[in-house]
C-alpha positions as CSV (number, residue, x, y, z in Angstrom):
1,X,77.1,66.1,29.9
2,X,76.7,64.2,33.2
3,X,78.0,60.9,33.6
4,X,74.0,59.3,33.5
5,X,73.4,61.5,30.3
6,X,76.8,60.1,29.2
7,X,75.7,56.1,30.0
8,X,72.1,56.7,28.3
9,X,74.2,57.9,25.6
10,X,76.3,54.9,25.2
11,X,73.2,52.5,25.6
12,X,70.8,54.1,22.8
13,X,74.4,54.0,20.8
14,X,74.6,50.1,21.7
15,X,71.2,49.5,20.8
16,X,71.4,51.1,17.7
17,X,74.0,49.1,16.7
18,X,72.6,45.6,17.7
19,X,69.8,46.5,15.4
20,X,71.5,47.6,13.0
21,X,71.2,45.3,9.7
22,X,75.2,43.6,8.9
23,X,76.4,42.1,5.8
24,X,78.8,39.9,5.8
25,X,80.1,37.0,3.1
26,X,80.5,33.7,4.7
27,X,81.9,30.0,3.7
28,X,80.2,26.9,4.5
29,X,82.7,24.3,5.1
30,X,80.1,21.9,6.1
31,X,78.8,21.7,2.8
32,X,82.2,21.2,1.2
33,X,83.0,18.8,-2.4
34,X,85.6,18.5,-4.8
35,X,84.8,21.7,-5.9
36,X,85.8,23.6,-2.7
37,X,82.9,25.0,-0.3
38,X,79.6,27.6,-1.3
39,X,80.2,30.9,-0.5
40,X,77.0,33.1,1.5
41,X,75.9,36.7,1.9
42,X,74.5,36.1,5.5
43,X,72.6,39.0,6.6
44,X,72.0,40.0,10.3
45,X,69.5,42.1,11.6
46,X,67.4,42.0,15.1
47,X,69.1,38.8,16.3
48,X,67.8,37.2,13.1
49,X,70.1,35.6,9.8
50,X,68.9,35.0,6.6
51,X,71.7,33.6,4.1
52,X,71.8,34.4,0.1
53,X,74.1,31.6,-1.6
54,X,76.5,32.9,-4.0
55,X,76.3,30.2,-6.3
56,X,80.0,29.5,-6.2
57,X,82.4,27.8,-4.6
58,X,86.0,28.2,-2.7
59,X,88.2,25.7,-1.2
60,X,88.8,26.6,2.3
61,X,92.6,27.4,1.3
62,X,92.1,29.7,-1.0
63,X,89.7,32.0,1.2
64,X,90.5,34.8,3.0
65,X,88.2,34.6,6.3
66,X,88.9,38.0,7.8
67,X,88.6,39.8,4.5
68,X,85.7,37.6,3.4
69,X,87.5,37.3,-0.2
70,X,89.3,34.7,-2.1
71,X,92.8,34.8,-2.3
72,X,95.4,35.2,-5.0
73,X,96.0,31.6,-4.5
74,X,93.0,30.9,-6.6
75,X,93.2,30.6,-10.1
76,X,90.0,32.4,-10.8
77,X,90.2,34.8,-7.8
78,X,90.0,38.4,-9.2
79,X,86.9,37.1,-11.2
80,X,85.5,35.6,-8.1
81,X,86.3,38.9,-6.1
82,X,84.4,40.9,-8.9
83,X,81.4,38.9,-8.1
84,X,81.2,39.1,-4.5
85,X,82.0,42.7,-4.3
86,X,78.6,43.3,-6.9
87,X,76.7,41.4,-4.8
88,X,77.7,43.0,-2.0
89,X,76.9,46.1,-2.9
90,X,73.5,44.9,-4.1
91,X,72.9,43.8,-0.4
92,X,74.2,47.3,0.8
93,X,72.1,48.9,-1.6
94,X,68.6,47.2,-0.2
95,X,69.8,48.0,3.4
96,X,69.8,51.7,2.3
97,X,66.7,51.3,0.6
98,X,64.6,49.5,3.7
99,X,66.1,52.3,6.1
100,X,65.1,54.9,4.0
101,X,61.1,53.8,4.1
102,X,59.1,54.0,6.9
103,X,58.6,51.2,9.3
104,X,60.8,48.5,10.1
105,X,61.9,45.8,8.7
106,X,63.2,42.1,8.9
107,X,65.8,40.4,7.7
108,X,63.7,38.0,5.5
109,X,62.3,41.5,4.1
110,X,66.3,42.5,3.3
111,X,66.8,39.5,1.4
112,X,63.6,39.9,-0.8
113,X,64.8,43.4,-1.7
114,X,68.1,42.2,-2.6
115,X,66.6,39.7,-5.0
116,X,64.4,42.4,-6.4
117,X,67.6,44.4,-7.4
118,X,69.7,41.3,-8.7
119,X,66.6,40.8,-11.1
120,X,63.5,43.0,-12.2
121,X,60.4,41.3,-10.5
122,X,62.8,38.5,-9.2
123,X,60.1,38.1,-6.1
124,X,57.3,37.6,-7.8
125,X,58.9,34.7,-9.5
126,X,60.5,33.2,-6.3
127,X,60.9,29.4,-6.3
128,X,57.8,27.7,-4.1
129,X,60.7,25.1,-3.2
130,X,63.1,27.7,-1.8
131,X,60.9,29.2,-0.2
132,X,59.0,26.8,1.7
133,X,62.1,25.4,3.0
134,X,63.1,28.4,4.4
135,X,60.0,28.9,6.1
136,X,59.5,25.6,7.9
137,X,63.5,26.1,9.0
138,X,61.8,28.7,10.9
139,X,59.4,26.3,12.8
140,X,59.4,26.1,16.6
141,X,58.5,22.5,16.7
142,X,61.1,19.7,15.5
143,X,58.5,17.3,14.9
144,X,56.7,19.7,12.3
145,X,59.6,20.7,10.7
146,X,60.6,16.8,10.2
147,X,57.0,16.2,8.4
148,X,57.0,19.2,6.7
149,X,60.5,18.8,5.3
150,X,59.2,15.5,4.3
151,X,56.5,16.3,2.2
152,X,58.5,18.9,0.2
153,X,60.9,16.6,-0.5
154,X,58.4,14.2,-1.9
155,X,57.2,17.0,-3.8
156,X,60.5,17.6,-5.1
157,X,61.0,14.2,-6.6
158,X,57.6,14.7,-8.6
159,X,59.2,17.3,-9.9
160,X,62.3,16.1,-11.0
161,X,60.4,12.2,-12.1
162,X,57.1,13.8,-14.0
163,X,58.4,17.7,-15.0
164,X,62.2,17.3,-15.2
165,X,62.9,20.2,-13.2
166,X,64.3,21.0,-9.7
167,X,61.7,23.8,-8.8
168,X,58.4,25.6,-10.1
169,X,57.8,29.4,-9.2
170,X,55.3,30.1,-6.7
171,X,53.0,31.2,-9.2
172,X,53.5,28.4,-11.4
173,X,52.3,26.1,-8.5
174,X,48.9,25.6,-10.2
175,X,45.5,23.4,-9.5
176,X,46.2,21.2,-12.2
177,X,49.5,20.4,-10.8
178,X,47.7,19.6,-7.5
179,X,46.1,17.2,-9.2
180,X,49.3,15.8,-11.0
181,X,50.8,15.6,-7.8
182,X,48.6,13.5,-6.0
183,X,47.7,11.1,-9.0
184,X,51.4,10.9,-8.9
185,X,52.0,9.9,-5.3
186,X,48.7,7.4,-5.4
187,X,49.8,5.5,-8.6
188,X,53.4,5.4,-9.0
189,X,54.5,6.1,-5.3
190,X,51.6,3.7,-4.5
191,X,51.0,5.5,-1.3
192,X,48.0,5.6,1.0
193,X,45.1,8.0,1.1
194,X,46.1,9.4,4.5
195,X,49.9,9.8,3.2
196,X,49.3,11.6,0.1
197,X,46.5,13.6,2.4
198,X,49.6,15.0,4.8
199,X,51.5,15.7,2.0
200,X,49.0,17.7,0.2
201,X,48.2,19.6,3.8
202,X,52.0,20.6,3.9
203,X,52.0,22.2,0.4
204,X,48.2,23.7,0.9
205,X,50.3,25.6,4.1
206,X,53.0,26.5,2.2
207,X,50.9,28.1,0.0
208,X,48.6,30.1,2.7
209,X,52.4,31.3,4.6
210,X,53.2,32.6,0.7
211,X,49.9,34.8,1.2
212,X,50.6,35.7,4.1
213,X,53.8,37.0,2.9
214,X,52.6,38.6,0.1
215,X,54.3,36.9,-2.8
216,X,51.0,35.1,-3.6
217,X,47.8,36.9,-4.5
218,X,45.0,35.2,-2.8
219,X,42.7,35.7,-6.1
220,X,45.6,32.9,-7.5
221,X,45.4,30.5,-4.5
222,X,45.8,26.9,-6.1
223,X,44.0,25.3,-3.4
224,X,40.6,27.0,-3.8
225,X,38.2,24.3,-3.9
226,X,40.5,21.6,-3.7
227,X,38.8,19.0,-1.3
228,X,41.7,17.1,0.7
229,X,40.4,13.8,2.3
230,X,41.5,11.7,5.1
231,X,40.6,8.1,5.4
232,X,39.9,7.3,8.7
233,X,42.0,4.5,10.4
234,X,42.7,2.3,13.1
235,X,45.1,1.9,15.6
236,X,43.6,-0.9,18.1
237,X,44.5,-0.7,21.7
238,X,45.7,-4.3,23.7
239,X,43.3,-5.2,25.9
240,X,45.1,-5.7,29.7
241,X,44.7,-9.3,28.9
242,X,46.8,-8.6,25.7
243,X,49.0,-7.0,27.7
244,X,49.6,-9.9,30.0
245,X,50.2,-12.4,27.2
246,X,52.9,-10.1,26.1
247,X,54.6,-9.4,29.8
248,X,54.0,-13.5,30.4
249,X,55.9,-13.8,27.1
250,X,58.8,-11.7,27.6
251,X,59.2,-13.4,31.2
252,X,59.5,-17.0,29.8
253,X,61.9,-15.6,26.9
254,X,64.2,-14.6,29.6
255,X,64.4,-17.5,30.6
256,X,65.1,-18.9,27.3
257,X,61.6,-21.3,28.2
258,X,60.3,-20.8,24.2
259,X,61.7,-20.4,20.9
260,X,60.5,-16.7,19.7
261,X,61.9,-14.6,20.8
262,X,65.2,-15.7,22.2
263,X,67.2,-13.9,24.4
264,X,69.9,-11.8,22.5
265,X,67.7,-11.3,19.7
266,X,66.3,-7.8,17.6
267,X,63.0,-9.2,18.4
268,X,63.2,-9.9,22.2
269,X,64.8,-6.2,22.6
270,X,61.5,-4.9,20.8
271,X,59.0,-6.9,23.1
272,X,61.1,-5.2,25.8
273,X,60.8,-1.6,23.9
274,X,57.0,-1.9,23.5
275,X,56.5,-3.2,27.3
276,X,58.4,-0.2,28.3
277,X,56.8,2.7,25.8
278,X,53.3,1.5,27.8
279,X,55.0,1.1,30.9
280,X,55.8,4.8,31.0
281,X,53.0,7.1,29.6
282,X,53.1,5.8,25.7
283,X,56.6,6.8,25.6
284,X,56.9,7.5,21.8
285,X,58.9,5.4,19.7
286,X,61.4,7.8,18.0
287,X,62.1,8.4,22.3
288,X,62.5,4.9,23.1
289,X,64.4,4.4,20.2
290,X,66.8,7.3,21.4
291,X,66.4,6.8,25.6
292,X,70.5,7.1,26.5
293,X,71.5,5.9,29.3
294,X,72.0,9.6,30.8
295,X,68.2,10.2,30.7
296,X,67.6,7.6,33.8
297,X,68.3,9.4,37.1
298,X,67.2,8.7,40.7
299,X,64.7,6.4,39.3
300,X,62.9,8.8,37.0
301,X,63.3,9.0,32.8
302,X,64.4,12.4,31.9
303,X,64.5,13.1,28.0
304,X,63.3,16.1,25.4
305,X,60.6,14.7,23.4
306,X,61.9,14.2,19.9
307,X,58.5,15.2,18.1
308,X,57.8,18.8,20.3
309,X,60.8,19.8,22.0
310,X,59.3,19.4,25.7
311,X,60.8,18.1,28.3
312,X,59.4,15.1,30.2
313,X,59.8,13.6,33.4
314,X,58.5,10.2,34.6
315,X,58.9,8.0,37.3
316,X,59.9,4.4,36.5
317,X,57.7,2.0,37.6
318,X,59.0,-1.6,39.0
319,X,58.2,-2.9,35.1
320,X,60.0,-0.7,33.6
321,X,62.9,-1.1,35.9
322,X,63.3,-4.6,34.8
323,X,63.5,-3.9,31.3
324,X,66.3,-1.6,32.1
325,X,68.1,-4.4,34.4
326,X,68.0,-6.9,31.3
327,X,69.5,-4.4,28.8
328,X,72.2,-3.4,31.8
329,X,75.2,-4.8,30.2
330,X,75.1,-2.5,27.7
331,X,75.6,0.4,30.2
332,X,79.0,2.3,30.1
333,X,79.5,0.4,26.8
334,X,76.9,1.6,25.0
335,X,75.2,5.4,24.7
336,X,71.4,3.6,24.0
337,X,69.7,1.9,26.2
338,X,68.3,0.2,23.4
339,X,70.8,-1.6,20.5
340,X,68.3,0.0,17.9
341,X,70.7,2.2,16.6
342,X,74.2,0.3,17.1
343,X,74.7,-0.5,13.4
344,X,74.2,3.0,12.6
345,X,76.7,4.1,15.7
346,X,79.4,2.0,14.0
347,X,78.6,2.8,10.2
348,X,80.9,6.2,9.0
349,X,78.5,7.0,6.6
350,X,75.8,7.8,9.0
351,X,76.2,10.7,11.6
352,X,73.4,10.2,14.3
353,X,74.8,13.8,15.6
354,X,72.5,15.2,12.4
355,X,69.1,15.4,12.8
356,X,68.2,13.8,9.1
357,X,70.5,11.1,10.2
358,X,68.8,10.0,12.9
359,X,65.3,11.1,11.9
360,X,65.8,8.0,8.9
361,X,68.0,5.7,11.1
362,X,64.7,6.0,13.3
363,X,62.4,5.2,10.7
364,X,64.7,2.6,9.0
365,X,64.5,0.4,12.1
366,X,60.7,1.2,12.8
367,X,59.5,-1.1,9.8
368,X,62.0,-3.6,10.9
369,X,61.2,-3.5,14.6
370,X,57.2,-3.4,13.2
371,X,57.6,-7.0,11.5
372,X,59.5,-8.8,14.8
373,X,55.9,-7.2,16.7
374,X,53.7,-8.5,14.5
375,X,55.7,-11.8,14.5
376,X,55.3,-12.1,18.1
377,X,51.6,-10.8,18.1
378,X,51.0,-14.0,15.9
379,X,52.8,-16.4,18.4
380,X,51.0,-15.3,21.5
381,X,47.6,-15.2,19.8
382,X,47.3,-11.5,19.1
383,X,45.1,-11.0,16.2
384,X,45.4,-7.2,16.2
385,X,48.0,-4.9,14.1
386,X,51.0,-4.5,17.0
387,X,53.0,-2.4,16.3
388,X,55.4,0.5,17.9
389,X,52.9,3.3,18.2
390,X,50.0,1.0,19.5
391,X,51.5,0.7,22.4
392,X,51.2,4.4,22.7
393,X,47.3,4.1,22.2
394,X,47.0,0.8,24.6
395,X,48.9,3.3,27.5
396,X,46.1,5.7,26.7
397,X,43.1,3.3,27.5
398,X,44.6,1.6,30.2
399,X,44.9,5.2,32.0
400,X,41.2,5.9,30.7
401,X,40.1,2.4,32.1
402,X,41.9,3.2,35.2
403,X,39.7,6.7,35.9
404,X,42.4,9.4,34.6
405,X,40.7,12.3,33.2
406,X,41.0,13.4,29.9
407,X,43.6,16.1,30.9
408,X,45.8,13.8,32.7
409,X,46.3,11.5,29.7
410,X,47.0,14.4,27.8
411,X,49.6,15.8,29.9
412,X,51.1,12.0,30.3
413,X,51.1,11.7,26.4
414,X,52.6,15.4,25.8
415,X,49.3,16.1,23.3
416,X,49.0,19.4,23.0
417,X,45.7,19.9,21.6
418,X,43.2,17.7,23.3
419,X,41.3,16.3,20.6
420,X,43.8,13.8,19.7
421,X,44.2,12.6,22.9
422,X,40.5,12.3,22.5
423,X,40.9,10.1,19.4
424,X,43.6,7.8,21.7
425,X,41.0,6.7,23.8
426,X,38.1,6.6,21.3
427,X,38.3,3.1,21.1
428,X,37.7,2.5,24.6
429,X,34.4,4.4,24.5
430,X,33.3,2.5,22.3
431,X,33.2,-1.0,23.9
432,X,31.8,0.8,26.9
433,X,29.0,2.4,24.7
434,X,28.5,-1.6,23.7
435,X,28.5,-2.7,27.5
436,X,25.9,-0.3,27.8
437,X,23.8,-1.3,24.9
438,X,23.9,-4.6,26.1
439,X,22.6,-4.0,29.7
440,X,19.8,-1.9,27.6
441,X,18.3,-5.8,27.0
């Protein structure tokens, strides 16, 4: 064989082991209790994982990493050891079966076999709950997977309040509990139309993915002529004048010229916060509520927008700057530009390092931050609904006013399907459609 046959040789050999589908038993630490930590099949297969709990636990001493068992040390161990070793071989035993048919296959595929063989017809009854959650851990978007996560966990507390259960087969997620659901989340959650609407769009997808997948029959899609409706609702831009009376307050609070807000003060930080989401493109909030001190280089804001994942980059305008000189004693101090987040820095039982943590620190301090705006809207003689994301809206129409084109406010707001930037600036068309009507006379 010459030396190229012998490298082609070894490369179709490496290849054929990459793809090759792995079993291996892993222990979560990270989810540790009293009880010790939950023990995993993970499967790997096409540089993708898929991980099969065990329904046990092991306390990190008493496992055996390298031979993925639990040691003598354990009380219970040759039972435990019994139990992993079946499993195992239940996991081999669908890798043999998916090579041996045609086609390839994935490692979501594996695991479905595997639960087939732990349990005749074990898919067809596979938990709507587990499942969906899996999928939407899939999700390219963070900002999609935060809502979506959201919805199911609403869903899930129906479940538990109104059915006294923790889950309902795929299957068994019927119209009629559609309907349960959402007279549920109107009445006793007291929600909004348009909340218990986004909710109800999450589970309606769950539902489509689960077709797609084949563990639900289309013929048994729970959705089929389910009507979901959306109120629609409105987020009023400030006028520039608005605007104005806001900068014009902010200055004389500064100078400690008026009572509210006063300098030092949750309430003059968010004037400062709104000021400088419009200043720079309708920063979002969950951003501004995040902006480190890192992220401002060479005069520019540099930061991964929470909601998609995309980068941004925007020059600082003078404003903006100004905002950043009054917070400027909290730099080398302080990671946040903003003191938002400093009680949850400080508190041990939040980690702002985890995504949940942060996502309901964020949320926690939007209502609060929400009530100081509309507070300050009242003392400047604001009678619109000011709040953190209008200012996102009022950056919109001031670029529309201004002669931007409809693609430049989208690129500036990161939108990445046009028609809602075309609902940001709605507003504005509409008192130009009156200007009009009035010349008409």
């Amino acid at each position: 064989m010459t030396s190229a046959a012998v490298i082609v040789y070894h490369l179709f050999a490496l290849m054929a082991f990459v793809l090759m589908a792995t079993v291996s038993l892993y222990l979560d630490t990270r989810k540790a209790n009293e009880d010790g930590s939950p023990v995993f099949l993970r499967i790997s297969h096409k540089q993708e994982q898929r991980y099969v709990s065990l329904s046990t636990r092991v306390p990190e001493q008493d496992w055996h990493e390298s031979k993925e068992r639990v040691r003598k040390s354990h009380d219970h161990y040759a039972a435990l050891n019994r139990l992993i070793s079946r499993e195992q071989s239940h996991m081999e035993e669908a890798v043999a079966l998916l090579k041996s048919e045609p086609g390839g296959f994935t490692a979501r595929d594996l695991k479905r076999r595997y639960k087939r063989l732990q349990a005749p017809e074990a898919e067809s009854r596979e938990s709507f709950l587990e499942y969906s959650y899996e999928r939407i851990s899939e999700y390219d978007k963070p900002g999609t997977r935060k809502n979506h996560k959201a919805g199911l966990n609403k869903f899930k507390r129906f479940l538990k309040e109104e059915r006294g259960r923790s889950d309902v087969s795929i299957q068994g997620f019927t119209p009629e509990m559609i309907r349960a659901y959402r007279a549920w989340e109107k009445e006793v959650v007291g929600n909004a139309q348009n909340t218990v609407h986004r909710t109800l769009r999450t589970l309606r997808r769950m539902c489509n993915l689960a077709i797609e997948d084949g563990l639900l029959d289309s013929s048994d899609y729970p959705f089929e002529g389910v009507t979901l409706k959306r109120e629609r609702t409105e987020k009023t831009p400030l006028s520039a004048s608005e605007i104005k009376a806001l900068e014009d307050r902010l200055r004389r609070a500064n100078r400690g010229e008026i009572d509210y807000p006063q300098r030092r003060t949750l309430a003059i930080h968010s004037l400062r916060a709104w000021l400088f989401s419009c200043y720079e493109m309708g920063m979002r909030w969950g951003d501004v509520c995040t902006l480190t001190w890192n992220s401002i280089v060479d005069g520019r804001v540099s930061y991964k927008m929470r909601k998609t994942g995309a980068g941004k980059n925007v020059q600082l305008l003078t404003q903006a700057k100004h905002i950043l000189d009054s917070c400027a004693d909290r730099q080398g101090s302080h990671e946040f530009v903003f003191p938002f987040l400093d009680r949850y820095v400080k508190d041990p039982e939040w980690d702002l390092s985890r995504t949940e943590d942060l996502d309901n620190a964020i949320n926690n301090r939007n209502s609060v931050i929400n009530n100081r705006l509309g507070d300050i809207a009242e003392a400047v003689g604001i009678n619109k609904n000011l709040t953190t994301h209008v200012a996102r809206h009022s950056a919109a129409n001031r670029m529309a006013a201004n002669g931007w084109t409809l693609q430049e406010i989208q690129s500036a707001l990161g939108h990445s399907d046009v028609t809602v930037t075309q609902e940001y600036i709605r507003t504005l068309r509409d008192d130009e459609l009156d200007d009009k009507h009035r010349e008409m006379f």
